[in-house]
C-alpha beads as a LAMMPS data file, in Angstrom:
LAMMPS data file: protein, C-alpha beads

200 atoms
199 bonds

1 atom types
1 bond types

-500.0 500.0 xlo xhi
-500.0 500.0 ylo yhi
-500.0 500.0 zlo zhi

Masses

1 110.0

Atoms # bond

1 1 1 339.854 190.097 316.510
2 1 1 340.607 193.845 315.528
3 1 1 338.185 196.763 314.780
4 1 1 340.399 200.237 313.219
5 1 1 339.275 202.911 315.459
6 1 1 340.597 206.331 313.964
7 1 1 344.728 205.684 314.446
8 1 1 344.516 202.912 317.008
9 1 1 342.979 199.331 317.037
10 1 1 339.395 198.410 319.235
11 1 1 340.412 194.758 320.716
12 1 1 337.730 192.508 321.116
13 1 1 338.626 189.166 322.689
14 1 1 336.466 186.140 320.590
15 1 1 337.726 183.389 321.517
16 1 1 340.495 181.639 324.188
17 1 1 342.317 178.323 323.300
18 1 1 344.674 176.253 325.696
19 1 1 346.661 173.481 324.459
20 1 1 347.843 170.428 326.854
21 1 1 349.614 167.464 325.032
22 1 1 347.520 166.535 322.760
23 1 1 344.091 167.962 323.647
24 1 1 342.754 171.451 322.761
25 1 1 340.457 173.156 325.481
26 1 1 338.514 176.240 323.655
27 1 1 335.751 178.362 324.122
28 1 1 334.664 181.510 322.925
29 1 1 332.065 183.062 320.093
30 1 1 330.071 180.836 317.420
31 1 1 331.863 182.346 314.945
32 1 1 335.572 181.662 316.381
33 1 1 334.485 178.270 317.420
34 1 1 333.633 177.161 314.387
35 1 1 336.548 178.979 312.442
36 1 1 338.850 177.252 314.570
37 1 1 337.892 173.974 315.067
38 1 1 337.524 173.788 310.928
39 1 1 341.277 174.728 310.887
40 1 1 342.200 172.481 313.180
41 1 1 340.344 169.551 311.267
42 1 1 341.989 170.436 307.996
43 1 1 345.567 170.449 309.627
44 1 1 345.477 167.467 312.568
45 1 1 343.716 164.570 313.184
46 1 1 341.038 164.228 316.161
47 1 1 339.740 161.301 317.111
48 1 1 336.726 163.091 319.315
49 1 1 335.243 166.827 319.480
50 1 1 333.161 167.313 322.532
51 1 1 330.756 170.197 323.228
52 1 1 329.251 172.137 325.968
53 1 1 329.912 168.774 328.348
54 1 1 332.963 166.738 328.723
55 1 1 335.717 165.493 330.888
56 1 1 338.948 166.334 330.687
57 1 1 341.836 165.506 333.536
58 1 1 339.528 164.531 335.888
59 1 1 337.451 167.763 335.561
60 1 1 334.135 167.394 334.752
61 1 1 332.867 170.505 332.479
62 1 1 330.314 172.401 331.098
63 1 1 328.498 175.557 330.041
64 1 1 325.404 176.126 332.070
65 1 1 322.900 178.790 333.620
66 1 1 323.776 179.746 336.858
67 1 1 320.406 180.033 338.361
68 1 1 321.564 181.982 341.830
69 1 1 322.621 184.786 339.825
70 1 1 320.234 187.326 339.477
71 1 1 321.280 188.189 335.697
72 1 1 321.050 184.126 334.766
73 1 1 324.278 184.217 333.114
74 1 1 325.584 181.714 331.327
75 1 1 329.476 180.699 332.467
76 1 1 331.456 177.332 332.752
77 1 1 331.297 175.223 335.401
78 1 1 334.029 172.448 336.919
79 1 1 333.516 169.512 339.013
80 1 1 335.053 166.855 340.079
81 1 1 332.439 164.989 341.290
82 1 1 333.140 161.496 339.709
83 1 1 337.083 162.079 340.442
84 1 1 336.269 162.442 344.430
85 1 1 333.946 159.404 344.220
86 1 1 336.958 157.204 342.833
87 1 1 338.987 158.174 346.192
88 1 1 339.084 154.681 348.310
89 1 1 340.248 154.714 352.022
90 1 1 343.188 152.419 352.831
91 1 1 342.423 149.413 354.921
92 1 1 342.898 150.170 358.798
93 1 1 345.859 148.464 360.699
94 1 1 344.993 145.440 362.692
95 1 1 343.858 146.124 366.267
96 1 1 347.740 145.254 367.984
97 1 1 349.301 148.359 366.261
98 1 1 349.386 151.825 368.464
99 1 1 349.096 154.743 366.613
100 1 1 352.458 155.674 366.591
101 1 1 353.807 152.057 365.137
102 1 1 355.692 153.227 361.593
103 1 1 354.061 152.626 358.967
104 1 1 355.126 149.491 356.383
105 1 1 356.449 150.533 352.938
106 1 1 353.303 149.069 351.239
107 1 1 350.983 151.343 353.850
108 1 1 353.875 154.434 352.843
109 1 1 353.042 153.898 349.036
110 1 1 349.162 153.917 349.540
111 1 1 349.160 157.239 351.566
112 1 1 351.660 158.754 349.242
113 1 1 349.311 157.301 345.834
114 1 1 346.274 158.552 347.968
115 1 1 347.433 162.170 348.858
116 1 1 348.459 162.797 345.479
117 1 1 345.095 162.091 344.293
118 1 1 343.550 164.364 346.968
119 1 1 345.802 166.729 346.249
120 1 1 344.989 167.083 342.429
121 1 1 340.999 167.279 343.598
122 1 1 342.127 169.942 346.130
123 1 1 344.429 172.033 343.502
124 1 1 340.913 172.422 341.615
125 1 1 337.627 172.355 343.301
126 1 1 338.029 171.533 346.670
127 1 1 340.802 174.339 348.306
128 1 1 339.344 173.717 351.627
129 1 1 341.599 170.216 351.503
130 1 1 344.883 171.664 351.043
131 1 1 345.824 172.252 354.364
132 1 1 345.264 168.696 355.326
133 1 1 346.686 167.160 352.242
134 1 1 349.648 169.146 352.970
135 1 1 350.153 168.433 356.337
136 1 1 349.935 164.469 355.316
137 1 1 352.606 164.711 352.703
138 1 1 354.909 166.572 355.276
139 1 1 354.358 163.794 357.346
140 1 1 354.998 160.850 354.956
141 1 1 358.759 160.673 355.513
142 1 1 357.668 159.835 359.651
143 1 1 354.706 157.967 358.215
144 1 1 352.718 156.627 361.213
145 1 1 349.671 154.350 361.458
146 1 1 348.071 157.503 363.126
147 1 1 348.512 158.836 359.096
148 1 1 346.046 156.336 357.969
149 1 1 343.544 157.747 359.902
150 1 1 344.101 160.648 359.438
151 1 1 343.951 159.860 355.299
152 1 1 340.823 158.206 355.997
153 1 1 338.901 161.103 357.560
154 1 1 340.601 163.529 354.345
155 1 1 338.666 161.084 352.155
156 1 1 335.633 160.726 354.035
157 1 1 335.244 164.585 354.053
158 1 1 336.034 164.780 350.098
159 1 1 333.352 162.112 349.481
160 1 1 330.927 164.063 351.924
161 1 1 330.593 167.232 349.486
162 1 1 331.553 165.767 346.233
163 1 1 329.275 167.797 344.762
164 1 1 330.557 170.902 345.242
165 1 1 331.071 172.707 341.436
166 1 1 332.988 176.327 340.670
167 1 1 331.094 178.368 338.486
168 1 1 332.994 180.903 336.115
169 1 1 331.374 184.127 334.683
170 1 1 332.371 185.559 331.768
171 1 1 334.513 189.186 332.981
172 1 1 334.634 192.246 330.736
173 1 1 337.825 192.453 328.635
174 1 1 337.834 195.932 328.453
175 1 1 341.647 197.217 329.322
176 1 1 340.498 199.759 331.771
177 1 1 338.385 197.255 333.872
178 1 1 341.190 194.025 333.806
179 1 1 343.048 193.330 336.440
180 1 1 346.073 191.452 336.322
181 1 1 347.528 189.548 339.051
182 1 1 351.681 188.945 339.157
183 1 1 352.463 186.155 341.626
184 1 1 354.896 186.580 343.452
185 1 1 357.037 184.014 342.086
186 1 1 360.816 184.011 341.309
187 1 1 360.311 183.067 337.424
188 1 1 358.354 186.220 336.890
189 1 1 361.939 188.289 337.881
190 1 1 362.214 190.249 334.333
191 1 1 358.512 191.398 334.634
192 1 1 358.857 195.231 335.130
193 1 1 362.432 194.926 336.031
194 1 1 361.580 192.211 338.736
195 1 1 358.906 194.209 340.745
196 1 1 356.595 192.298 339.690
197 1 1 357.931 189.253 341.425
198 1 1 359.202 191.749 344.881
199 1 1 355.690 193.044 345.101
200 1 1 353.697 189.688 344.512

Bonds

1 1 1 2
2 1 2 3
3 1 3 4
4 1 4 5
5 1 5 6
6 1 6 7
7 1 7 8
8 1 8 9
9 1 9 10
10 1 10 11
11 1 11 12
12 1 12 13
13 1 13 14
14 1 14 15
15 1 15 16
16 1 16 17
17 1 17 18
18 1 18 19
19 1 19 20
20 1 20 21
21 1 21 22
22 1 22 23
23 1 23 24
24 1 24 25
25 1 25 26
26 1 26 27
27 1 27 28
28 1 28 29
29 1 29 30
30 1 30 31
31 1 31 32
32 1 32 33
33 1 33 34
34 1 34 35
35 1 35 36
36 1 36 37
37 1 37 38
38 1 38 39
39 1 39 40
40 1 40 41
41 1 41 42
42 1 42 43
43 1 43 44
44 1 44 45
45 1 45 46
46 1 46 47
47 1 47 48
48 1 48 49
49 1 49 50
50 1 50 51
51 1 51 52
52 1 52 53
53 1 53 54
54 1 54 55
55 1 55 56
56 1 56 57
57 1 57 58
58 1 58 59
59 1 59 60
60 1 60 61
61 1 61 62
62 1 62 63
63 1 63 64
64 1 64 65
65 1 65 66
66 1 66 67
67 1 67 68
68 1 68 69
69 1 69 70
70 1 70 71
71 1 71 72
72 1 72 73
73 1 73 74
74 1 74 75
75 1 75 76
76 1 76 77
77 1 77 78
78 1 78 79
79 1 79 80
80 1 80 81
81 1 81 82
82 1 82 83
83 1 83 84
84 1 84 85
85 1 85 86
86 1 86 87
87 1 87 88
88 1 88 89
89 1 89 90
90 1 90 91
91 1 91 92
92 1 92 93
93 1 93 94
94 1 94 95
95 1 95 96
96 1 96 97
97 1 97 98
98 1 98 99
99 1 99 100
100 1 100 101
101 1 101 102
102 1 102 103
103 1 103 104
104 1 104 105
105 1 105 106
106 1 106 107
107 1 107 108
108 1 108 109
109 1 109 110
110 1 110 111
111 1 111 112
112 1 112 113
113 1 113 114
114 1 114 115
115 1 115 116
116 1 116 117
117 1 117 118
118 1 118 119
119 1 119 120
120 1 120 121
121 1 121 122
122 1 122 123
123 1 123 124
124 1 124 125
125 1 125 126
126 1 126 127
127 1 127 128
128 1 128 129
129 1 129 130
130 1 130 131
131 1 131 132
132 1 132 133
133 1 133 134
134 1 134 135
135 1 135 136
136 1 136 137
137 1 137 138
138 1 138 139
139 1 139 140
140 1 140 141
141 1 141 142
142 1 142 143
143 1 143 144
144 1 144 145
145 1 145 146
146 1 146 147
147 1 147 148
148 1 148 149
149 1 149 150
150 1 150 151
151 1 151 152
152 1 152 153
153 1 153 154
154 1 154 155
155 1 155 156
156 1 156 157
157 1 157 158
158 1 158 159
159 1 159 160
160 1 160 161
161 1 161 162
162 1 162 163
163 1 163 164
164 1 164 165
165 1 165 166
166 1 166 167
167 1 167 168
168 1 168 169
169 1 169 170
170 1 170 171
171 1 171 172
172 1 172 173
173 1 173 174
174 1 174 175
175 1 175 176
176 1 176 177
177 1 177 178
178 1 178 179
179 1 179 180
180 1 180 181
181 1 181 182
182 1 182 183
183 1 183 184
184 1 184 185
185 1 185 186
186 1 186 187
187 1 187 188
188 1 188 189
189 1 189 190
190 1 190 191
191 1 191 192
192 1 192 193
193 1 193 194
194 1 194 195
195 1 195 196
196 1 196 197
197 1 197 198
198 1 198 199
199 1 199 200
């Protein structure tokens, strides 16, 4: 939304919408919320609106009270709690195998499947996995039994602290008092001329 201020324009941000396939993620004021999702109704079919609490990719979500703030804001939290709990550990190999025996293709598939699911629990909540879960898809192509263990224990610890939610406060929008953050990425080349990308 817009507010005339003299010769320039007062931006206030209402609302934020992101779209993936065919599910809308929103949040913002009463007022945009409701403006928006009546739009949306008129012009597309949804089979389900959720509010305030609902899954979506695996993340559980919601807006809540963070009690350990001093303020008691309100912000939205993420979880996968009931993700990690799905995460099963692969069945150990039988007592004659030394831990550097290769492992079978059907034991290759399982720790590939299975570090690919870690890895989309550690891309989210749980950054204190990545390091592990990358060091076990390096070492897939050389898969040993000694990687099944080592899957094991990753899933153990995920299970251990399933728990463990991120909480997101609200930050001012104000230009003067917004950061923004160019990664250092080769696609972001045109921003400012490519510094953007050299400097990331």
């Amino acid at each position: 939304g817009s507010q005339a201020c003299g010769d320039k324009a007062t931006l206030k941000l209402v609302g934020v919408v992101g779209i993936h396939m065919d599910n809308a993620l929103a949040t913002g004021t009463s007022g945009f919320l409701v403006t928006y999702f009546s739009y949306l109704s008129a012009n597309f079919v949804y089979g389900q609106i959720d509010w305030n609490e609902f899954t979506i990719m695996g993340l559980e979500c919601g807006r809540k009270v963070d009690v350990s703030d001093p303020l008691q804001r309100r912000g939205v939290t993420t979880t996968q709690s009931k993700y990690a709990k799905s995460l099963t550990r692969l069945k150990p190999p039988a007592a004659h195998h030394s831990l550097e025996d290769p492992a079978t293709h059907a034991e290759y598939e399982d720790l590939r499947s299975g570090y690919q699911k870690v890895a989309w629990l550690a891309r989210n909540t749980r950054p204190e996995l990545l390091t592990r879960v990358q060091r076990g898809l390096q070492d897939l192509n050389v898969a040993t039994k000694e990687l099944i263990y080592a899957y094991n224990r990753l899933v153990v610890d995920a299970l251990k602290d399933h728990h463990i939610a991120l909480f997101y406060h609200p930050i001012s929008m104000v230009p003067n008092e917004t950061l923004l953050l160019l990664p250092g990425d080769g696609s972001l080349g045109n921003a400012d001329d490519g510094t953007g990308s050299m400097e990331g």
